[in-house]
C-alpha positions in Angstrom: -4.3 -8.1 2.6 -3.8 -8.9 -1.2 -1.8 -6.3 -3.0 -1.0 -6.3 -6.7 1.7 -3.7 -5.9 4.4 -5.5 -3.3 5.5 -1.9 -3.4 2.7 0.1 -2.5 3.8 2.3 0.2 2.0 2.3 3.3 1.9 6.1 3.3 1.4 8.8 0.7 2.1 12.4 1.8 0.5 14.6 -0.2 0.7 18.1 2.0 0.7 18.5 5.6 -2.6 18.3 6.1 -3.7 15.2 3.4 -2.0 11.7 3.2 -3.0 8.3 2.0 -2.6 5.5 4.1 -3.2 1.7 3.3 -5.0 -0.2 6.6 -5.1 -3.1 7.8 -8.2 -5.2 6.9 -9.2 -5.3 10.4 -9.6 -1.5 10.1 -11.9 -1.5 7.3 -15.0 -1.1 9.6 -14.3 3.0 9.3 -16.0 2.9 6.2 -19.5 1.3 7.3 -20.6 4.7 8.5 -20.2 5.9 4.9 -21.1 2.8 3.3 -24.6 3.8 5.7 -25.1 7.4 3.8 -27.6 7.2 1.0 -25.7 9.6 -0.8 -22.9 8.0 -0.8 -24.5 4.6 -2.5 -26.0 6.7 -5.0 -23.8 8.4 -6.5 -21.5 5.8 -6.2 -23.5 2.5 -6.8 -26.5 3.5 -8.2 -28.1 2.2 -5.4 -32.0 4.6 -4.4 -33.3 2.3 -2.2 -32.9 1.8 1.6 -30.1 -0.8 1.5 -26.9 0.1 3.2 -23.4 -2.1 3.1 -22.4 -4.2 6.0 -18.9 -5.0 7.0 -19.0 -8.3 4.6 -20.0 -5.7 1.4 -17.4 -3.9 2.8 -14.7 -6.3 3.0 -15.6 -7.6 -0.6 -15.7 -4.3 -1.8 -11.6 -3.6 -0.8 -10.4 -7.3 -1.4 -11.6 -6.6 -4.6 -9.8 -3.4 -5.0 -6.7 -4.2 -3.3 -6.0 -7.0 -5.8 -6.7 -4.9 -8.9 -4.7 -2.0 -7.6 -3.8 -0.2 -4.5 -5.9 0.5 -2.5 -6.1 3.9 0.2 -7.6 5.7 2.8 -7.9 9.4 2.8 -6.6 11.0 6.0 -6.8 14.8 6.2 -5.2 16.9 9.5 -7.6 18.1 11.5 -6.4 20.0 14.9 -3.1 18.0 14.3 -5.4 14.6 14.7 -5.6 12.5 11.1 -9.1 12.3 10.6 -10.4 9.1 7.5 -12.8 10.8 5.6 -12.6 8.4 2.5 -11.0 5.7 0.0 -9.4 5.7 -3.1 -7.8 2.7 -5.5 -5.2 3.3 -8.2 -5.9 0.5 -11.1 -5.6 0.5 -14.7 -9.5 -1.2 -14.6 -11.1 1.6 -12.4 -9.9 4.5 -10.2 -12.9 4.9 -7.9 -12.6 7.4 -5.3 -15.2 8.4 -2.1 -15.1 11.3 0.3 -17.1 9.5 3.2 -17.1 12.1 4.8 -20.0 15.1 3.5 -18.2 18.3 4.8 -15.3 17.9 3.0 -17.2 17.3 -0.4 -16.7 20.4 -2.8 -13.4 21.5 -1.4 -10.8 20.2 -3.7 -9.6 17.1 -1.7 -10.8 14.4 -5.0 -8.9 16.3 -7.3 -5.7 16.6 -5.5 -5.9 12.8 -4.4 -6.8 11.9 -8.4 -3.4 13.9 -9.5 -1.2 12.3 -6.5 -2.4 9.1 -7.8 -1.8 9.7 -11.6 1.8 10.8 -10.7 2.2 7.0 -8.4 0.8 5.8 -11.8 3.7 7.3 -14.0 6.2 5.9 -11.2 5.0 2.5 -11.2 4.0 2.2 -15.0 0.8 2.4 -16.0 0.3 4.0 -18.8 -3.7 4.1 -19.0 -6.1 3.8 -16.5 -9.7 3.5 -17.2 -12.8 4.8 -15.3 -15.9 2.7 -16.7 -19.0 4.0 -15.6 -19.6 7.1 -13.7 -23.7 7.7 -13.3 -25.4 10.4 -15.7 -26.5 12.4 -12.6 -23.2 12.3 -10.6 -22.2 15.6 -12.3 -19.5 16.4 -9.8 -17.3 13.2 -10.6 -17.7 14.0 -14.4 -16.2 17.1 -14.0 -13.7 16.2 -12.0 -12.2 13.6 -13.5 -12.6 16.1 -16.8 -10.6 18.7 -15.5 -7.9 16.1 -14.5 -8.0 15.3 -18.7 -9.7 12.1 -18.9 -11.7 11.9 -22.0 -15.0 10.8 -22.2 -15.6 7.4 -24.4 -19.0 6.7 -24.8 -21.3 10.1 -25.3 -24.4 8.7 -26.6 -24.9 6.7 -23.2 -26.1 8.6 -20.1 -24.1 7.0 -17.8 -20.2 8.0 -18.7 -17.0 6.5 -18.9 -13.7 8.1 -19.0 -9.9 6.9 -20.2 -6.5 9.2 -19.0 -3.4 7.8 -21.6 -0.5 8.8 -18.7 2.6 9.7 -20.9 
Protein backbone atom coordinates (compact mmCIF):
# COMPACT_ATOMS: atom_id res chain seq x y z
CA UNK A 1 0.00 0.00 0.00
CA UNK A 2 1.26 3.53 -1.08
CA UNK A 3 2.12 5.85 1.79
CA UNK A 4 3.29 9.41 1.42
CA UNK A 5 4.35 9.18 5.13
CA UNK A 6 7.25 6.18 5.28
CA UNK A 7 6.71 6.97 8.86
CA UNK A 8 3.15 6.64 9.45
CA UNK A 9 2.85 4.42 12.39
CA UNK A 10 0.85 1.47 12.15
CA UNK A 11 -0.97 2.28 15.36
CA UNK A 12 -2.29 5.42 16.99
CA UNK A 13 -3.37 5.03 20.68
CA UNK A 14 -5.58 7.59 21.48
CA UNK A 15 -7.16 6.13 24.99
CA UNK A 16 -7.79 2.66 25.98
CA UNK A 17 -10.69 2.27 24.40
CA UNK A 18 -9.96 4.29 20.72
CA UNK A 19 -6.85 3.70 18.43
CA UNK A 20 -6.13 4.09 14.79
CA UNK A 21 -4.70 1.49 12.88
CA UNK A 22 -3.45 1.42 9.25
CA UNK A 23 -4.63 -2.18 7.30
CA UNK A 24 -3.57 -3.92 4.90
CA UNK A 25 -5.30 -3.41 1.54
CA UNK A 26 -6.52 -6.85 1.58
CA UNK A 27 -8.51 -5.78 4.71
CA UNK A 28 -10.24 -2.99 3.04
CA UNK A 29 -13.45 -5.02 2.45
CA UNK A 30 -14.63 -3.91 6.21
CA UNK A 31 -15.68 -0.89 4.82
CA UNK A 32 -18.22 -2.19 2.00
CA UNK A 33 -20.86 -2.63 4.71
CA UNK A 34 -20.59 1.16 5.23
CA UNK A 35 -19.86 2.07 1.81
CA UNK A 36 -23.65 0.02 1.58
CA UNK A 37 -25.46 2.66 4.08
CA UNK A 38 -27.29 5.35 2.22
CA UNK A 39 -26.46 7.63 4.88
CA UNK A 40 -23.22 7.22 4.81
CA UNK A 41 -22.95 8.17 0.76
CA UNK A 42 -24.95 11.08 1.43
CA UNK A 43 -23.61 12.90 3.71
CA UNK A 44 -20.44 11.97 2.58
CA UNK A 45 -20.66 11.89 -1.36
CA UNK A 46 -23.52 13.53 -2.14
CA UNK A 47 -24.73 10.61 -3.46
CA UNK A 48 -29.37 10.18 -2.98
CA UNK A 49 -29.74 7.58 -5.21
CA UNK A 50 -29.62 3.80 -4.83
CA UNK A 51 -25.95 3.26 -5.73
CA UNK A 52 -23.72 1.75 -3.13
CA UNK A 53 -19.64 1.23 -3.48
CA UNK A 54 -18.14 -2.06 -4.28
CA UNK A 55 -14.84 -3.26 -3.28
CA UNK A 56 -13.18 -1.66 -6.58
CA UNK A 57 -14.82 2.12 -5.32
CA UNK A 58 -13.50 0.98 -2.38
CA UNK A 59 -10.08 0.22 -3.16
CA UNK A 60 -9.83 3.48 -5.31
CA UNK A 61 -11.27 5.42 -2.73
CA UNK A 62 -8.08 4.44 -0.08
CA UNK A 63 -5.27 4.30 -2.78
CA UNK A 64 -6.26 7.57 -3.34
CA UNK A 65 -6.01 8.57 0.22
CA UNK A 66 -3.11 6.72 1.30
CA UNK A 67 -1.01 8.47 -1.30
CA UNK A 68 -2.21 12.02 -0.34
CA UNK A 69 -1.78 11.34 3.28
CA UNK A 70 -2.22 8.66 5.88
CA UNK A 71 -4.59 6.89 5.87
CA UNK A 72 -6.65 5.02 9.15
CA UNK A 73 -9.06 2.83 10.56
CA UNK A 74 -10.98 3.70 13.60
CA UNK A 75 -10.99 0.88 16.11
CA UNK A 76 -12.86 1.47 19.40
CA UNK A 77 -12.78 -1.29 22.57
CA UNK A 78 -15.70 -2.91 22.83
CA UNK A 79 -15.91 -5.89 25.69
CA UNK A 80 -11.95 -5.86 25.36
CA UNK A 81 -12.58 -6.89 21.43
CA UNK A 82 -11.35 -3.80 18.84
CA UNK A 83 -14.35 -3.26 16.96
CA UNK A 84 -13.67 -0.89 13.04
CA UNK A 85 -16.36 1.38 13.03
CA UNK A 86 -14.68 3.88 10.54
CA UNK A 87 -11.75 5.67 8.49
CA UNK A 88 -9.98 8.63 8.61
CA UNK A 89 -6.91 10.38 6.37
CA UNK A 90 -4.59 13.09 7.61
CA UNK A 91 -3.65 15.31 4.32
CA UNK A 92 -2.96 18.84 3.79
CA UNK A 93 -5.57 18.40 0.51
CA UNK A 94 -8.51 16.94 2.63
CA UNK A 95 -9.10 15.34 6.11
CA UNK A 96 -12.21 13.29 5.45
CA UNK A 97 -13.36 11.31 8.23
CA UNK A 98 -16.49 8.42 8.43
CA UNK A 99 -18.00 6.66 11.46
CA UNK A 100 -19.28 3.56 9.47
CA UNK A 101 -20.66 2.51 12.07
CA UNK A 102 -24.38 4.52 13.06
CA UNK A 103 -24.37 3.90 16.91
CA UNK A 104 -21.38 5.52 17.58
CA UNK A 105 -22.42 8.72 15.55
CA UNK A 106 -23.05 11.65 18.04
CA UNK A 107 -20.83 10.55 20.84
CA UNK A 108 -17.62 12.44 20.50
CA UNK A 109 -15.43 9.73 18.71
CA UNK A 110 -14.93 12.41 15.24
CA UNK A 111 -13.82 15.04 17.35
CA UNK A 112 -11.28 13.23 19.38
CA UNK A 113 -9.88 11.35 16.20
CA UNK A 114 -9.80 15.14 14.29
CA UNK A 115 -7.63 16.60 17.38
CA UNK A 116 -5.23 13.17 17.53
CA UNK A 117 -4.71 13.88 14.00
CA UNK A 118 -4.09 17.63 14.09
CA UNK A 119 -1.44 16.93 16.86
CA UNK A 120 0.32 13.85 14.13
CA UNK A 121 0.08 16.98 11.89
CA UNK A 122 2.17 19.34 14.10
CA UNK A 123 4.76 16.24 14.56
CA UNK A 124 5.13 15.62 11.07
CA UNK A 125 4.89 19.28 9.63
CA UNK A 126 2.08 20.31 8.22
CA UNK A 127 1.23 23.39 8.78
CA UNK A 128 -2.37 23.72 7.04
CA UNK A 129 -4.67 21.33 6.10
CA UNK A 130 -7.58 21.97 4.05
CA UNK A 131 -11.14 20.47 4.06
CA UNK A 132 -12.74 21.46 0.57
CA UNK A 133 -16.27 20.75 0.42
CA UNK A 134 -18.38 19.53 3.26
CA UNK A 135 -22.37 19.42 1.88
CA UNK A 136 -24.76 22.35 3.07
CA UNK A 137 -26.99 19.78 4.81
CA UNK A 138 -24.28 17.77 6.66
CA UNK A 139 -24.69 20.06 9.60
CA UNK A 140 -22.91 17.72 12.00
CA UNK A 141 -19.50 17.79 10.14
CA UNK A 142 -19.69 21.72 9.92
CA UNK A 143 -19.79 21.88 13.46
CA UNK A 144 -17.47 19.70 14.20
CA UNK A 145 -14.80 20.57 12.29
CA UNK A 146 -15.85 24.34 13.69
CA UNK A 147 -15.43 23.60 17.16
CA UNK A 148 -11.97 22.03 16.30
CA UNK A 149 -11.22 25.94 14.79
CA UNK A 150 -11.26 25.48 11.17
CA UNK A 151 -12.52 28.54 9.55
CA UNK A 152 -14.97 28.52 7.05
CA UNK A 153 -13.73 29.93 3.35
CA UNK A 154 -16.33 30.30 1.13
CA UNK A 155 -19.82 31.61 2.95
CA UNK A 156 -21.83 32.63 0.07
CA UNK A 157 -21.79 28.90 -1.29
CA UNK A 158 -24.06 26.25 0.36
CA UNK A 159 -21.81 23.60 0.32
CA UNK A 160 -18.75 24.65 2.85
CA UNK A 161 -15.19 24.43 2.97
CA UNK A 162 -13.01 24.86 5.86
CA UNK A 163 -8.90 25.64 6.36
CA UNK A 164 -7.09 24.94 10.14
CA UNK A 165 -3.41 27.07 9.85
CA UNK A 166 -1.69 24.41 12.64
CA UNK A 167 0.95 26.66 14.41
Amino acid sequence: MPLKNINQPPIIKIDTNLRLIVLDKSDWIVALKWYHNPKILYYSEGITDEKTYDIDTINRMYEYLSNIGELYFIEINENNKWVLIGDVTLSEKNMPIIIGDEYYWGKGIGYIVINTLINRAKVIGITKINIPTIYSYNKRSQNLFKSIGFIELNTSNPNKSYVLNII
